[in-house]
N, CA, C and O atoms as a GROMACS GRO file, in nm:
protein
  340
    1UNK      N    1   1.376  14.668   6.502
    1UNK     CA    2   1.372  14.688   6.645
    1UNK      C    3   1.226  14.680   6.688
    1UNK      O    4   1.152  14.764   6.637
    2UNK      N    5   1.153  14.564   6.802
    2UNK     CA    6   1.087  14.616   6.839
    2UNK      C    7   1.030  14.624   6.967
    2UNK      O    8   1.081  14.552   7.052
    3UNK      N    9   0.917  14.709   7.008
    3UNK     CA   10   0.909  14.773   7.152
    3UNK      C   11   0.780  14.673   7.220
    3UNK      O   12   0.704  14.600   7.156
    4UNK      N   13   0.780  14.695   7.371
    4UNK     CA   14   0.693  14.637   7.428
    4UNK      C   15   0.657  14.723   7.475
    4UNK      O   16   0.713  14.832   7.486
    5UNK      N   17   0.503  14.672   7.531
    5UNK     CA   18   0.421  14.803   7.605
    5UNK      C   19   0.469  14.741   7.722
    5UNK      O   20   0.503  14.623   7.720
    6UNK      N   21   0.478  14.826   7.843
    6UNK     CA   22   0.451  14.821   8.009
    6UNK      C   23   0.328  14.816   7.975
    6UNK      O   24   0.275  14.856   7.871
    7UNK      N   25   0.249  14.730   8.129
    7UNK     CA   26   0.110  14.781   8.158
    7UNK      C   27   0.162  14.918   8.293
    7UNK      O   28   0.270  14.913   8.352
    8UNK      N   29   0.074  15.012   8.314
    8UNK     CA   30   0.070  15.143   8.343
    8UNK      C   31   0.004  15.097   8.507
    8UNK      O   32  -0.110  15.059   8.533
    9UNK      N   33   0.078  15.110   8.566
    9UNK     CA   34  -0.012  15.084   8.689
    9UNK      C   35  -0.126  15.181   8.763
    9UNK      O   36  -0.081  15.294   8.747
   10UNK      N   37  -0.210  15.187   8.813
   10UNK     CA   38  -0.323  15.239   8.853
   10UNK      C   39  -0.269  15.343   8.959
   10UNK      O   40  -0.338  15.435   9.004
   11UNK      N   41  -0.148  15.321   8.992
   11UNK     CA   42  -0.103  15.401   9.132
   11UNK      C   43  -0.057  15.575   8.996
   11UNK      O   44  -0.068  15.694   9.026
   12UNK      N   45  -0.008  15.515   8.858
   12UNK     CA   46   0.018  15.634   8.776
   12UNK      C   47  -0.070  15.780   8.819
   12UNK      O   48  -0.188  15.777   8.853
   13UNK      N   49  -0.009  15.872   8.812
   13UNK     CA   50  -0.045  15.998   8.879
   13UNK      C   51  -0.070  16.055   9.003
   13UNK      O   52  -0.095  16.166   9.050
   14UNK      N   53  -0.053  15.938   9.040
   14UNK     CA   54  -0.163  15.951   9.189
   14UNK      C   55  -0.028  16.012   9.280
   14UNK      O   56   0.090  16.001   9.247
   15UNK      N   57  -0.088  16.086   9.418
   15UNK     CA   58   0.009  16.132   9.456
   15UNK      C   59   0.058  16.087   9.537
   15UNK      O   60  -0.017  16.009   9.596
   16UNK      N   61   0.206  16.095   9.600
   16UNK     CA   62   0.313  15.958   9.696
   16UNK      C   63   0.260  15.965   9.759
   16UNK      O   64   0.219  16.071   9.805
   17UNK      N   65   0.224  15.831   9.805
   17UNK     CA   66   0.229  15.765   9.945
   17UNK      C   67   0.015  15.707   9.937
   17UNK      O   68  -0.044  15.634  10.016
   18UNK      N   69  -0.033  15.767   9.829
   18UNK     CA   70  -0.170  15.704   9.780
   18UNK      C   71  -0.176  15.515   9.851
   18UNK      O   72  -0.092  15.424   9.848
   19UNK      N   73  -0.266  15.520   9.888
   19UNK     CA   74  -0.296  15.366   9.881
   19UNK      C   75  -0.383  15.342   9.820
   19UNK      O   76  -0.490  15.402   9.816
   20UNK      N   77  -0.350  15.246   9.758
   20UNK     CA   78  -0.451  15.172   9.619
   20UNK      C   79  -0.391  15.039   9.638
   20UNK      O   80  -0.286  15.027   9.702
   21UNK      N   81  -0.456  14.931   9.583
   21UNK     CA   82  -0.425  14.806   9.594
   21UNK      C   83  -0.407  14.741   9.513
   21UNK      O   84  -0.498  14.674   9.464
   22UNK      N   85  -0.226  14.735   9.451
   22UNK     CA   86  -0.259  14.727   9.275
   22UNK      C   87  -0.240  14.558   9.241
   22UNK      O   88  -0.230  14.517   9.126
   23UNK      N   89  -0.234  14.465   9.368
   23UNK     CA   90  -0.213  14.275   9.338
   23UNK      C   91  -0.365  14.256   9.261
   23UNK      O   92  -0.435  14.348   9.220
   24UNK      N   93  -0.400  14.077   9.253
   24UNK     CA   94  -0.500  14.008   9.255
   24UNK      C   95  -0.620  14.099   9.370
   24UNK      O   96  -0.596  14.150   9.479
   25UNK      N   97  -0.747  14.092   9.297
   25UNK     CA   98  -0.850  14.141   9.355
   25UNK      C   99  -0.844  14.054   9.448
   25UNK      O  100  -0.798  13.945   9.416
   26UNK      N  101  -0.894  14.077   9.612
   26UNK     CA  102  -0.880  13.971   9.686
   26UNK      C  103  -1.023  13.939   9.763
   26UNK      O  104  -1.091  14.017   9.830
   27UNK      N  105  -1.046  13.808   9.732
   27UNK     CA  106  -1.183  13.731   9.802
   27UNK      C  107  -1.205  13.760   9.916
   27UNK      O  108  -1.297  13.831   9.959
   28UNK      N  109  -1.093  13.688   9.996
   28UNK     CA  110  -1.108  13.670  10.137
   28UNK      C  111  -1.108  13.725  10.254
   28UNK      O  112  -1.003  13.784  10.278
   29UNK      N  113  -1.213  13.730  10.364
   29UNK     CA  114  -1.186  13.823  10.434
   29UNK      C  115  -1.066  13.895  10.484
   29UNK      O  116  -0.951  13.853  10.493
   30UNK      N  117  -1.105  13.991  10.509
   30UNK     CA  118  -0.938  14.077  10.622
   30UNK      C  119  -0.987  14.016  10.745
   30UNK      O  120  -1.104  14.028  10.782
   31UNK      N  121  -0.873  13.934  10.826
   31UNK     CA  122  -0.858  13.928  10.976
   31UNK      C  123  -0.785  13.998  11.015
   31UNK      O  124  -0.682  14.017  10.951
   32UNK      N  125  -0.805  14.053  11.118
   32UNK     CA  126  -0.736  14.166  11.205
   32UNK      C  127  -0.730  14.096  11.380
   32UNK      O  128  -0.811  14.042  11.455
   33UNK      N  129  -0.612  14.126  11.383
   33UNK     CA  130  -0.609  14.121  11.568
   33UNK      C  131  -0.553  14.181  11.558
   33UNK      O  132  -0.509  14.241  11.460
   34UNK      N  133  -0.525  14.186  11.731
   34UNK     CA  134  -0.420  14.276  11.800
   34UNK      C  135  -0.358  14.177  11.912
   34UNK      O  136  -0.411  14.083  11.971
   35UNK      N  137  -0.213  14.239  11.922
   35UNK     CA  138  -0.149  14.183  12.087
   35UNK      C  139  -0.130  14.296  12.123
   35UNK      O  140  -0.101  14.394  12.054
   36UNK      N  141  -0.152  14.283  12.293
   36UNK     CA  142  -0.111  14.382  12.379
   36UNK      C  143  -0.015  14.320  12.465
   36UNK      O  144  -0.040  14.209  12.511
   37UNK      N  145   0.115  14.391  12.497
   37UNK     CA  146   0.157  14.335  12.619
   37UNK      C  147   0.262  14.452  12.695
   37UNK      O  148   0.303  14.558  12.646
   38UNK      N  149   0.291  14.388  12.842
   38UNK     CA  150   0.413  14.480  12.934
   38UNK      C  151   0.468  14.350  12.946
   38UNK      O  152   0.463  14.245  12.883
   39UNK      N  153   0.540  14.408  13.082
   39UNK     CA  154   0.610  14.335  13.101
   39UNK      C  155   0.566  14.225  13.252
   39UNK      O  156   0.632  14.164  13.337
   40UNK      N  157   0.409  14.247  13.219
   40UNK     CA  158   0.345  14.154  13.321
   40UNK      C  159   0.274  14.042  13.232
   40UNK      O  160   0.295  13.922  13.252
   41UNK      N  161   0.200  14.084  13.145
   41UNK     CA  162   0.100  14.021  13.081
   41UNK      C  163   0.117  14.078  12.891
   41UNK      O  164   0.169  14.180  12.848
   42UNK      N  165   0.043  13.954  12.811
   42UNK     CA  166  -0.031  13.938  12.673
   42UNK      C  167  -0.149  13.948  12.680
   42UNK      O  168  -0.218  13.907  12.773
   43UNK      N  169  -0.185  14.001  12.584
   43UNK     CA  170  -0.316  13.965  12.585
   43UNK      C  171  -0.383  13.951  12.411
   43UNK      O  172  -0.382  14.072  12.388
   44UNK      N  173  -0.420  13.908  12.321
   44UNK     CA  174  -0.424  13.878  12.182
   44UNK      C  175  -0.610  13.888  12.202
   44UNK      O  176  -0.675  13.820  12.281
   45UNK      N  177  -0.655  13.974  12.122
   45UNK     CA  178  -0.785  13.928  12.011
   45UNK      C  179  -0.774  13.984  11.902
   45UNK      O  180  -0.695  14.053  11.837
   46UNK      N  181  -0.922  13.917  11.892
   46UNK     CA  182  -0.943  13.919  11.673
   46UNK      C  183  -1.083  14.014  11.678
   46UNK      O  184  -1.163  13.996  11.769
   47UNK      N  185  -1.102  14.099  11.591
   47UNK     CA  186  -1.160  14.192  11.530
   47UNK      C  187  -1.234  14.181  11.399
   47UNK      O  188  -1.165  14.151  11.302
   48UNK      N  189  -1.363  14.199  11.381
   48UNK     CA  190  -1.469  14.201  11.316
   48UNK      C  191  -1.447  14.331  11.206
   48UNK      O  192  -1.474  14.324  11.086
   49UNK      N  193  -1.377  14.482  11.294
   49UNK     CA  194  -1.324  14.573  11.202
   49UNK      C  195  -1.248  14.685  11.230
   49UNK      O  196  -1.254  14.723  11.346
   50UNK      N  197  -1.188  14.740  11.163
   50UNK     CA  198  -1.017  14.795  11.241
   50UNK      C  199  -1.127  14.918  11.353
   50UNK      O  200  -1.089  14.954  11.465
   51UNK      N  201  -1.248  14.959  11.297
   51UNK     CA  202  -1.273  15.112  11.403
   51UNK      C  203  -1.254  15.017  11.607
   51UNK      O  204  -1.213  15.063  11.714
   52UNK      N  205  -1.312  14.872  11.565
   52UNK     CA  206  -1.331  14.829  11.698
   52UNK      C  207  -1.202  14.770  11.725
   52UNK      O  208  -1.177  14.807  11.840
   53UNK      N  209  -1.112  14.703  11.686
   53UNK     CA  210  -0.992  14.749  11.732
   53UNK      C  211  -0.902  14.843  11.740
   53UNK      O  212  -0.799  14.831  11.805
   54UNK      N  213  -0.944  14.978  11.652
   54UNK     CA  214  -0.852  15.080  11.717
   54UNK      C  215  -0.906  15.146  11.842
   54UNK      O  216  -0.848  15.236  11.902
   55UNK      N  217  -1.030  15.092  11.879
   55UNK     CA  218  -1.119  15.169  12.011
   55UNK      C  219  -1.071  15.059  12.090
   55UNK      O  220  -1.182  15.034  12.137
   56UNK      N  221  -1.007  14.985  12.136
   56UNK     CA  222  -0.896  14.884  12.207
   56UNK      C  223  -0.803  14.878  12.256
   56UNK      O  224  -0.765  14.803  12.346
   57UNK      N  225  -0.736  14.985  12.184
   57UNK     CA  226  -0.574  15.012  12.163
   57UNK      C  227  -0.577  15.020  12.367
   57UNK      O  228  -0.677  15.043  12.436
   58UNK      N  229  -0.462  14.999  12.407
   58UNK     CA  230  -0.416  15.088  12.496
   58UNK      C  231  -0.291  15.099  12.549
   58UNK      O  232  -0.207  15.018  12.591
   59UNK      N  233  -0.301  15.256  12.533
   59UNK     CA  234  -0.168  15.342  12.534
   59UNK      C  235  -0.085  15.344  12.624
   59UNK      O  236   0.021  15.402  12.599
   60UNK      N  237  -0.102  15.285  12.755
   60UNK     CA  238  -0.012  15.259  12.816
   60UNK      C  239   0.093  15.151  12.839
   60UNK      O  240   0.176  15.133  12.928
   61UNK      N  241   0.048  15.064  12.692
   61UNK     CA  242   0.105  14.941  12.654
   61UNK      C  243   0.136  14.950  12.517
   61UNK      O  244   0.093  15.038  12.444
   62UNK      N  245   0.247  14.811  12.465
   62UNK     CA  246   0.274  14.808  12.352
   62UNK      C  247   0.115  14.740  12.285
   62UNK      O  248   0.023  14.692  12.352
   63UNK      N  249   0.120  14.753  12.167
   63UNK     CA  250   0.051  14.752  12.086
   63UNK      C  251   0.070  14.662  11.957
   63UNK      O  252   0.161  14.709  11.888
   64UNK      N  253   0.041  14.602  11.927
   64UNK     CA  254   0.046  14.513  11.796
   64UNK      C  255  -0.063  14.502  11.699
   64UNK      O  256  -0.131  14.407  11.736
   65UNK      N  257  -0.118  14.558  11.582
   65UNK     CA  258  -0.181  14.553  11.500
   65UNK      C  259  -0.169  14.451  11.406
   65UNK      O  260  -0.084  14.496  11.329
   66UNK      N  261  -0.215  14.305  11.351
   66UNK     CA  262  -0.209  14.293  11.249
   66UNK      C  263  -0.317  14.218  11.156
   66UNK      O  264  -0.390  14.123  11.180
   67UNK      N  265  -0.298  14.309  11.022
   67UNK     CA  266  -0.390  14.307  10.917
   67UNK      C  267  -0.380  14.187  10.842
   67UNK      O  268  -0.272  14.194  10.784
   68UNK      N  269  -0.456  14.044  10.802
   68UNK     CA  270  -0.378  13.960  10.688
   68UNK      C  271  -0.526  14.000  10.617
   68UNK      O  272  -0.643  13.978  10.646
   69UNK      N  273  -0.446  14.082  10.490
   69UNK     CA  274  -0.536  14.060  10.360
   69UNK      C  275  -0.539  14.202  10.320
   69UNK      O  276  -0.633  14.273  10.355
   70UNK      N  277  -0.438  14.250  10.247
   70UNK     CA  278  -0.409  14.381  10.247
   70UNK      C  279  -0.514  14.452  10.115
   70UNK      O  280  -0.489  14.568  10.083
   71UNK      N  281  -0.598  14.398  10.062
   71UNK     CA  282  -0.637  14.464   9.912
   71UNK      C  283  -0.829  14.513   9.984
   71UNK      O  284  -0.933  14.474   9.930
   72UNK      N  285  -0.823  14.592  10.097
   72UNK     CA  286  -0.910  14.643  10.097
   72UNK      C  287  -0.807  14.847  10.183
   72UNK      O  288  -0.822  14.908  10.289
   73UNK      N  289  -0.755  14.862  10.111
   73UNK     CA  290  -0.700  14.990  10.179
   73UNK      C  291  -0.725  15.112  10.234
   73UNK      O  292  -0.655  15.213  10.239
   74UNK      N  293  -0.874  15.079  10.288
   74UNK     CA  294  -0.890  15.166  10.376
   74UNK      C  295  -0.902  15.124  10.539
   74UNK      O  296  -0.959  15.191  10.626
   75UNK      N  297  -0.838  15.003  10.555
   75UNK     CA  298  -0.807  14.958  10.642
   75UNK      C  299  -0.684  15.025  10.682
   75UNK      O  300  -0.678  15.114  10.768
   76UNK      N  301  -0.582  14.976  10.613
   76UNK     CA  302  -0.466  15.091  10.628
   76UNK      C  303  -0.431  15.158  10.629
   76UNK      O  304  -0.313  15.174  10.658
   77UNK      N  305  -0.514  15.249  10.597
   77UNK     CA  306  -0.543  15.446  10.635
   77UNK      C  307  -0.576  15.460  10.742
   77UNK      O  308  -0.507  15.510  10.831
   78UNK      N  309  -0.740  15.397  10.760
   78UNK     CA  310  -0.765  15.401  10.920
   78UNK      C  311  -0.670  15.381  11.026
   78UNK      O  312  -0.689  15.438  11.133
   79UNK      N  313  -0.555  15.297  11.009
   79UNK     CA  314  -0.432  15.299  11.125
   79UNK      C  315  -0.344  15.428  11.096
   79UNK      O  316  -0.307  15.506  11.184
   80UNK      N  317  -0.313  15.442  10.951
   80UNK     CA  318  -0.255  15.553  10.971
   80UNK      C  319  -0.244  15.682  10.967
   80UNK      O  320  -0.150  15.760  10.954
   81UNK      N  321  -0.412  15.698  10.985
   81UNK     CA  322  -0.453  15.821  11.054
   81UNK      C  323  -0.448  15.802  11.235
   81UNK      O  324  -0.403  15.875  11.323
   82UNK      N  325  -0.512  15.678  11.235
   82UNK     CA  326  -0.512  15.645  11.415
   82UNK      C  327  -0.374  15.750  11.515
   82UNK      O  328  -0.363  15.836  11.603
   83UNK      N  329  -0.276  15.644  11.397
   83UNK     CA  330  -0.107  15.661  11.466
   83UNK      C  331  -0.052  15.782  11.408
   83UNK      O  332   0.068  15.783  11.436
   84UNK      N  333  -0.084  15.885  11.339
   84UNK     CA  334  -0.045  15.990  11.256
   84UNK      C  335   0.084  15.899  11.148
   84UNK      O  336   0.198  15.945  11.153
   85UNK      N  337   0.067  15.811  11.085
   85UNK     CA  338   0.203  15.789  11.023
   85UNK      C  339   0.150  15.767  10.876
   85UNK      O  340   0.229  15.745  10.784
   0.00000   0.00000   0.00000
């Protein structure tokens, strides 16, 4: 009989809901925008870094966040501390 190792992932011990980024190390920048819209108007930009688009947001509208390039994760804390989630 014989056994294989698992590799042990880096998230091991850590406690739920940890973000760590366990893919391919990733090169390329994170782009970030946002859409805003009602039911009058859109409005879409792009972001240099999530603090200056979460100082953007506005709350009397929907809101659209999105991140492409997920392996820097404190990007994704910063929102979900922003939004409490």
């Amino acid at each position: 009989m014989s056994y294989s190792l698992k590799m042990v992932s880096r998230k091991a011990g850590l406690p739920p809901g940890t973000l760590i980024h366990i893919g391919e190390s990733g090169k390329d920048e994170v782009v970030i925008s946002r859409t805003t819209y009602d039911r009058e108007a859109i409005e879409e930009a792009s972001y240099d870094s999530i603090d200056e688009c979460l100082g953007d947001i506005q709350p009397d509208r929907r809101n659209w966040i999105n991140v492409d390039g997920l392996h820097k994760p404190e990007i994704i804390e910063k929102i979900g501390v922003a939004f409490d989630i």
